[in-house]
N, C-alpha and C positions, 0 to 999 in steps of 0.2 A: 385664438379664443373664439368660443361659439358664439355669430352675431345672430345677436333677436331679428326677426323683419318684423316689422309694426303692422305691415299689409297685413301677412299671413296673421299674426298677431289677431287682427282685427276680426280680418276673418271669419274666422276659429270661434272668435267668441261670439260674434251674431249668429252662426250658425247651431251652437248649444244654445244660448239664451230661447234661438224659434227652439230646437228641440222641447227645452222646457216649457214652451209655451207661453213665454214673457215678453213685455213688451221692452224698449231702453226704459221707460219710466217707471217698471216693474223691478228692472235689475238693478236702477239707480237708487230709486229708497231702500232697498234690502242692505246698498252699501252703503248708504247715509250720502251720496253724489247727487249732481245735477245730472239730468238727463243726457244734457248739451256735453258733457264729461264722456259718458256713455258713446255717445254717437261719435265722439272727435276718437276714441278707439276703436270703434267699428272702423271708420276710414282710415284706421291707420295715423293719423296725425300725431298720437301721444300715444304714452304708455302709462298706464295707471302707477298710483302711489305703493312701494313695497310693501308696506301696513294692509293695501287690499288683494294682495295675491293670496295668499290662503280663502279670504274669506271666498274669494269670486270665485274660486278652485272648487269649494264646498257646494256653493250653490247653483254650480254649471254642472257637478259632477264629475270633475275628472282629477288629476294631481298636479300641484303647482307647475312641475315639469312639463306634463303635456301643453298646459296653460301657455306658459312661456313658449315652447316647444311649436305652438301654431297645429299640433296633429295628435291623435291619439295615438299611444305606443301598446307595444304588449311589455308584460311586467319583464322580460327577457332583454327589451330596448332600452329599458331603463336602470343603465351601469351606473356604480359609483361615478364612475369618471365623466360619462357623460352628463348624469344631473348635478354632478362639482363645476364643470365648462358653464352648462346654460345657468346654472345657478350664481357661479361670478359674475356671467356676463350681463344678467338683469340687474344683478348690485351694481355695476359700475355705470351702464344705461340709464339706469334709472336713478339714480344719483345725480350724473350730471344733468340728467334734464329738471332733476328735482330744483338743481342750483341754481340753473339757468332760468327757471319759472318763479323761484323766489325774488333775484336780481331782477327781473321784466316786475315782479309786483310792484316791489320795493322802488323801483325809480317810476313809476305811474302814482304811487300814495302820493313817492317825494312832492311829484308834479302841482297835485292837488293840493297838497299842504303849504306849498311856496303861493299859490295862486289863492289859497284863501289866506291868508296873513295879509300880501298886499290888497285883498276887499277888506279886511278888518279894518287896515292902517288908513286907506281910502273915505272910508266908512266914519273913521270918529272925527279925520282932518275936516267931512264934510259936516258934522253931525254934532260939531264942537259947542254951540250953544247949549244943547240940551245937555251934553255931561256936565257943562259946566255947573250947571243946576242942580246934578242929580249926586248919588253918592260912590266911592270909591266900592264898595260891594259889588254896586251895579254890571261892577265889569269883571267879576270872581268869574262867571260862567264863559264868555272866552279866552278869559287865562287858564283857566283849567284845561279846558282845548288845544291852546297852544301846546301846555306841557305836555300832556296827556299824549297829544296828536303826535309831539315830537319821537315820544317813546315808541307809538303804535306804528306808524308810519315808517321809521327809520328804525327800529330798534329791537320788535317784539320779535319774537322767533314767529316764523312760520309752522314750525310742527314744534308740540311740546316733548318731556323726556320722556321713555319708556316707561317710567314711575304712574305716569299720570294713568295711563291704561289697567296698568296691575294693580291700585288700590284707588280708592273711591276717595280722589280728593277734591276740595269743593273751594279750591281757594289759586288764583295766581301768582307765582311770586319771581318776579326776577329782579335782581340786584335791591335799587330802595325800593322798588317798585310793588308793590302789594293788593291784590283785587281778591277781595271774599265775596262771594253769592250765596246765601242760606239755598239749600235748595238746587245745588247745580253741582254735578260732579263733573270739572274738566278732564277731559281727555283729546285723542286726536282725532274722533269722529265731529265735536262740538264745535273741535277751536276755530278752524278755520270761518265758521260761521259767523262764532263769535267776536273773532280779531276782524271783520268785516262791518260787525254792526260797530264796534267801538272807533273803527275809523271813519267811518259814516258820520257819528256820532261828534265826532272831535273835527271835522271839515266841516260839517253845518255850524256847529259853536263858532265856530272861528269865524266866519262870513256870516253868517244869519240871524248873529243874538243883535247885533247893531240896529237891524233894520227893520227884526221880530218888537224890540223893545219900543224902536221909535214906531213904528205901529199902533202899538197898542197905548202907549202911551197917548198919541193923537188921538184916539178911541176913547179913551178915559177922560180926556179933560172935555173933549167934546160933551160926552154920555154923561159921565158921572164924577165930575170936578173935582170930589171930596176926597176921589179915591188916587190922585196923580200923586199924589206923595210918593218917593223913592222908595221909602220902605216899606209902603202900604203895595206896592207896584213889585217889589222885589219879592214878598212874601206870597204874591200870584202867580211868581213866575217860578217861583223852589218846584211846586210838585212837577212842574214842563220839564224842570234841568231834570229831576233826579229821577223822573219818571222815563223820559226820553232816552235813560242811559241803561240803569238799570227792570228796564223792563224788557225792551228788546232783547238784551243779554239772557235773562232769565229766559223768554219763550223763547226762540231758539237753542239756548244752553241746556232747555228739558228736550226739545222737538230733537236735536239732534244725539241725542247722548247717548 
């Protein structure tokens, strides 16, 4: 089978991107990536995602084949057989590394997610007078975290189905699991953004409402005594939760889309 080199690979493509006269940060937003994406394929380290070989193809100027291929061909060099070889060979390439990058994400969330639960559980053992006081609500916003975090962290796909590209859908759904944004059509340019801020999202909940809450709350009785009441305190604190989650999602979910 025909093997890719990532060198030549790399290359190949800095040296059309100069042709084009782009910088990595010019050929990175046109594919909706990070620069640092860009660059770690200039030196060869990775292979981009199979979803951006056409696009990068189009905008370097040449044909997915020579792309892969590391070289320009003449249309003579480019046989059935030969663009059927490189064209397996980047499926299978590029797959496994696809798998291997999900499995490295997926056990660094895990990481994070085990490490903010024990600050939560830390958190109230220390912090146990104040909930005593306060009301069973109070703690809606790192359980939702928890759940939430369980799903994104350990569960959500890293790339969504082909569907989400071909038709303009504005909604997540996997198993019970269901996320609507007025305003945002996911696909696979956004998600990865978005599966970033949402586990962002659900690691701070989890570690940070404990200590956000008792904050403010020593703030309150200090400043404004009238206002410590749990649910005079929880109703300050809705537009943080709901704004913090779904806002992020929305700018990104349009920046990227």
């Amino acid at each position: 089978m025909y093997r890719i080199d990532n060198e030549k690979f790399g290359a190949f493509v800095s040296e059309l991107r100069r042709e084009k006269g782009m910088t990595q940060k010019d050929l990175a937003q046109r594919l909706f990536v990070s620069d640092k994406a860009v660059s770690k394929w200039e030196r060869g380290l990775s292979l981009p995602d199979i979803s951006l070989l056409q696009p990068m193809a189009d905008i370097l100027g040449v044909s997915v084949t020579e792309l892969l291929g590391g070289q320009r061909m003449a249309a003579s060099e480019q046989s059935a057989q030969k663009v059927e070889q490189i064209v397996e060979s980047a499926v299978a390439t590029l797959t496994a590394q696809e798998e291997e990058r999900q499995r490295q994400n997926r056990r660094r969330w895990g990481l994070r997610y085990a490490a903010a639960l024990v600050c939560l559980v830390l958190e109230l053992l220390l912090s146990r007078p104040l909930w005593d006081n306060a009301v069973v609500l109070l703690l809606l916003p790192p359980f939702f975290g928890v759940i939430f975090g369980a799903h994104f962290c350990f569960f959500a796909k890293e790339k969504l189905p082909t569907f989400y590209d071909q038709y303009r859908i504005n909604f997540y759904s996997e198993g019970a699991f269901r996320m609507n944004v007025p305003g945002v059509h996911f696909n696979n340019s956004n998600w990865p953004h978005i599966l970033l801020v949402l586990r962002i999202w659900c690691v701070a909940m989890i570690a940070g409402w404990s200590p956000a809450y008792a904050l403010v709350h020593a703030a309150a009785a200090a400043l404004l005594p009238d206002l410590v009441e749990p649910f005079v305190l929880l109703f300050l604190f809705l537009p943080v939760f709901f704004g913090g989650l779904f806002g992020p999602v929305y700018v990104v979910g349009r920046k990227y889309e």
